[in-house]
C-alpha positions in Angstrom: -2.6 -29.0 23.8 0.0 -26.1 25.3 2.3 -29.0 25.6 2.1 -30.3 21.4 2.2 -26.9 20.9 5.5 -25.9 22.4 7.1 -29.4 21.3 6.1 -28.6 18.1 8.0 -24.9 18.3 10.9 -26.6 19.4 11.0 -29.0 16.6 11.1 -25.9 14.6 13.9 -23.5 16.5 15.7 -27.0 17.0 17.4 -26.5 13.3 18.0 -23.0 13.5 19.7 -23.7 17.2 22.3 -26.5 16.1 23.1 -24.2 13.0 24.0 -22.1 15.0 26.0 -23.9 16.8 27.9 -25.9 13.8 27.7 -23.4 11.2 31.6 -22.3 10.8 32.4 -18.5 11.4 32.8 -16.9 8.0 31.5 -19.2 5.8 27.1 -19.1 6.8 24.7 -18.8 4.0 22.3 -21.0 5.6 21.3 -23.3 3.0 24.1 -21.9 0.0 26.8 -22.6 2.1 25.4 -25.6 4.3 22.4 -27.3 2.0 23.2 -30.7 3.5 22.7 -30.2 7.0 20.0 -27.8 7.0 18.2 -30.6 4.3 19.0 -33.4 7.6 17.7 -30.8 9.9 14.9 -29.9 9.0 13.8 -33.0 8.0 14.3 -34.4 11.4 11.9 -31.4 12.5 9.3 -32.2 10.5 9.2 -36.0 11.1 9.4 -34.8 14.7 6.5 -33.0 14.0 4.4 -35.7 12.6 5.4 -38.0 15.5 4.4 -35.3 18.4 0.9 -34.0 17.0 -1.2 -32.5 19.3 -4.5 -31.8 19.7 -6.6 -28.1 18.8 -9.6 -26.7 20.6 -11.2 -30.3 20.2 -10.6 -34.0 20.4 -11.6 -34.8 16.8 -8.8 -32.5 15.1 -4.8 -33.5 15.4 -2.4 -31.0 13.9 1.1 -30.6 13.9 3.3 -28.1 12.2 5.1 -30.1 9.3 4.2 -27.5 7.0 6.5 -24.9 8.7 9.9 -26.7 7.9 8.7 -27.6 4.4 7.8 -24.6 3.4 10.8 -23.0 4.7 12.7 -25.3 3.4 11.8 -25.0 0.2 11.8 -21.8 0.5 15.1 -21.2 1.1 17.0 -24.3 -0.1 15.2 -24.5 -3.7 13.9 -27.3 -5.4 16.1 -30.2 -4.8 15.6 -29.2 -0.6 11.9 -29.4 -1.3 11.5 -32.7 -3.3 13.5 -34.1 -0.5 11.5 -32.8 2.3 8.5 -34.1 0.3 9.8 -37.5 -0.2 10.9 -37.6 3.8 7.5 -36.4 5.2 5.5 -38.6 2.0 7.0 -42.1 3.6 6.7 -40.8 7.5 3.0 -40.1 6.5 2.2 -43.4 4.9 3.5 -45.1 7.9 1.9 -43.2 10.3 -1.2 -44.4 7.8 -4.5 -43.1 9.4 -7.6 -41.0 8.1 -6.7 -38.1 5.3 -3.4 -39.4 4.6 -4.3 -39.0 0.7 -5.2 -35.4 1.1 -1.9 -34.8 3.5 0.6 -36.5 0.1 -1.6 -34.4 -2.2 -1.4 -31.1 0.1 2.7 -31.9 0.5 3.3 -32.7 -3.4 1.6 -29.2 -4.1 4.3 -27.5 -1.4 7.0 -29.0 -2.7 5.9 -28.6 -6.3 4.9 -24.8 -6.2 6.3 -23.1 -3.3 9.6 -23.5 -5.5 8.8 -21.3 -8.1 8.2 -18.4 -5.5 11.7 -18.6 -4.3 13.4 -16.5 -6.9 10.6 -13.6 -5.6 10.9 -14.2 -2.3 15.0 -13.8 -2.5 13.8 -10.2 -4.0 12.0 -8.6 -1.9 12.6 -7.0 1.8 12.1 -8.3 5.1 8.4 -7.3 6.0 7.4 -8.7 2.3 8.8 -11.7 2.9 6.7 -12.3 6.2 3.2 -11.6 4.7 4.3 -14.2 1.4 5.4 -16.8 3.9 2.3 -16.3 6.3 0.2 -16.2 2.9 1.4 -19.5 1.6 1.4 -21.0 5.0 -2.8 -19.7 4.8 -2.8 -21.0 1.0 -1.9 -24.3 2.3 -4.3 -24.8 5.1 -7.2 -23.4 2.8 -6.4 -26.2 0.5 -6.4 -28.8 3.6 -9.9 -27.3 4.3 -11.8 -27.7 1.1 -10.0 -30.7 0.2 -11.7 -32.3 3.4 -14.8 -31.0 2.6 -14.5 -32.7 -1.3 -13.6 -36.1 -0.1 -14.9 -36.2 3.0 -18.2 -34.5 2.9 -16.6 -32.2 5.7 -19.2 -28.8 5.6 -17.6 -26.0 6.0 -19.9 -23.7 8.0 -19.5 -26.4 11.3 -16.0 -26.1 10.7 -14.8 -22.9 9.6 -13.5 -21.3 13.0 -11.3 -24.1 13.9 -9.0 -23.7 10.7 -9.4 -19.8 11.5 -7.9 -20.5 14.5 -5.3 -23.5 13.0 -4.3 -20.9 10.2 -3.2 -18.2 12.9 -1.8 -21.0 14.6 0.4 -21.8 12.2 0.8 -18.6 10.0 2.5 -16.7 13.3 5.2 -19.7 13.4 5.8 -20.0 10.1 6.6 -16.1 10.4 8.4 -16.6 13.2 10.7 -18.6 12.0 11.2 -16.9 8.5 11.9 -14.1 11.5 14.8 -15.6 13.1 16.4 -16.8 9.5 16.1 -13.2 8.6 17.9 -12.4 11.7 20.8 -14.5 11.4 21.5 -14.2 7.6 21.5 -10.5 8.4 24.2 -11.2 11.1 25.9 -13.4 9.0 26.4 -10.9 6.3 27.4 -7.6 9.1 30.2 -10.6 10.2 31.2 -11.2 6.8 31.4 -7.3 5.4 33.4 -6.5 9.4 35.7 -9.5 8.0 36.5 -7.9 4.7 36.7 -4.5 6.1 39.5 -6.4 8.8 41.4 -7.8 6.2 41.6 -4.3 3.9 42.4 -2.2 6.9 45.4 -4.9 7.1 46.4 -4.7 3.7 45.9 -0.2 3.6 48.2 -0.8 6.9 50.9 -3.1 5.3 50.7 -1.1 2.3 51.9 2.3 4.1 54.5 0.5 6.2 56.0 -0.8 2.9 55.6 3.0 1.1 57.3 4.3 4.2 60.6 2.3 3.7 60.4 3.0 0.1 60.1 6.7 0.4 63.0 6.9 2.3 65.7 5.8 0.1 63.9 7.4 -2.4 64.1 10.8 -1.2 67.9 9.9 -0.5 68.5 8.9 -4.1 66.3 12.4 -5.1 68.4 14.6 -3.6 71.6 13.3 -5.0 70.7 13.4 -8.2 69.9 17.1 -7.8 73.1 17.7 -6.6 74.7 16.3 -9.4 72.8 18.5 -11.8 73.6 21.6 -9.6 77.3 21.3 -9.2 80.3 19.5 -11.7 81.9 16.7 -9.5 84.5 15.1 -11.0 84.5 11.5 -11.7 86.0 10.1 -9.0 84.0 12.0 -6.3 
């Protein structure tokens, strides 16, 4: 189980790490500024998700955390970066094939359908806010996982109940995690980006008093001759 677990964390740093790394000094917005390699990355993650389940608390219940980088993604990248995600992790599921794939399309169409709409909000509001919306539609999500089984599947609840307790926590403290970490690095991004501008007008104030200062000069020059000219006659030729 520890060992899924972790490969499944990785799966979801592993974007956020070769961002990082690629993302060109000056110019990081995360998705604004880099949409098509964060919408590659994190859809490797997720399919490397699906592929590396691992088991919880018991044999009869696989999990993975595919939900993190869709949600983020979508999230953070906006609607064309979800229906994408949703189309990548729709085929990966029908070829995995297996029991509740139905309810796992159904579950991802609603994430990439609604989550969406809650990005304009989201972009609103501060840091801590943002953790307990993305830990509440991660929650949202798994709820609707839970009584979907129990529709189709006859699943009951009661039996069942403090396994997806402990799946939501599971996944809920990744998912803010990660939104974590994002938070962190835009945050950097935009202190590099406001020292950058502050560089460059601390150039231009310096440029602009080395120029004034070779202007003054003659200036002052041309100042006091004219004074003298209104002081005292010259004649012409002097």
């Amino acid at each position: 189980m520890m060992t899924g677990m972790i490969n499944n964390i990785f799966f979801i740093v592993f974007p956020l790490i070769v961002y990082q790394m690629l993302a060109t000094a000056g110019q990081r917005n995360f998705f604004v500024s880099h949409r098509f390699m964060m919408t590659v990355l994190f859809s490797v993650s997720l399919v490397l998700c699906m592929l590396f389940p691992y088991q919880f608390i018991t044999d009869g219940y696989i999990f993975d955390l595919r939900q993190v980088p869709m949600i983020v993604g979508a999230l953070y990248g906006g609607p064309l970066v979800s229906a994408i995600l949703f189309l990548v992790a729709s085929i990966s599921r029908i070829i995995i094939g297996g029991d509740g794939m139905y309810i796992a399309l159904l579950n991802q169409f609603v994430i990439a359908v609604g989550v969406p709409f809650l990005r304009p909000l989201y972009m609103r509001i501060n840091r801590s806010r943002k953790i307990m919306l993305i830990f509440s539609i991660s929650i949202t999500s798994l709820l609707f996982n839970l009584f979907a089984g129990a529709f189709f599947f006859g699943n009951p609840i009661h039996d069942i109940v403090g396994i997806w307790i402990m799946l939501m926590i599971n996944q809920g403290t990744i998912i803010a995690l990660a939104a974590l970490m994002i938070e962190h690095m835009q945050r950097q991004e935009y202190m590099y980006e406001a020292f950058l501008k502050h560089e460059k007008m601390e150039t231009v104030s310096h440029f602009a008093a080395a120029v004034s200062h070779e202007l003054r000069n003659p200036l002052q020059s041309i100042k006091g001759f004219v004074q003298l000219m209104k002081e005292y006659e010259y004649s012409r030729e002097r």
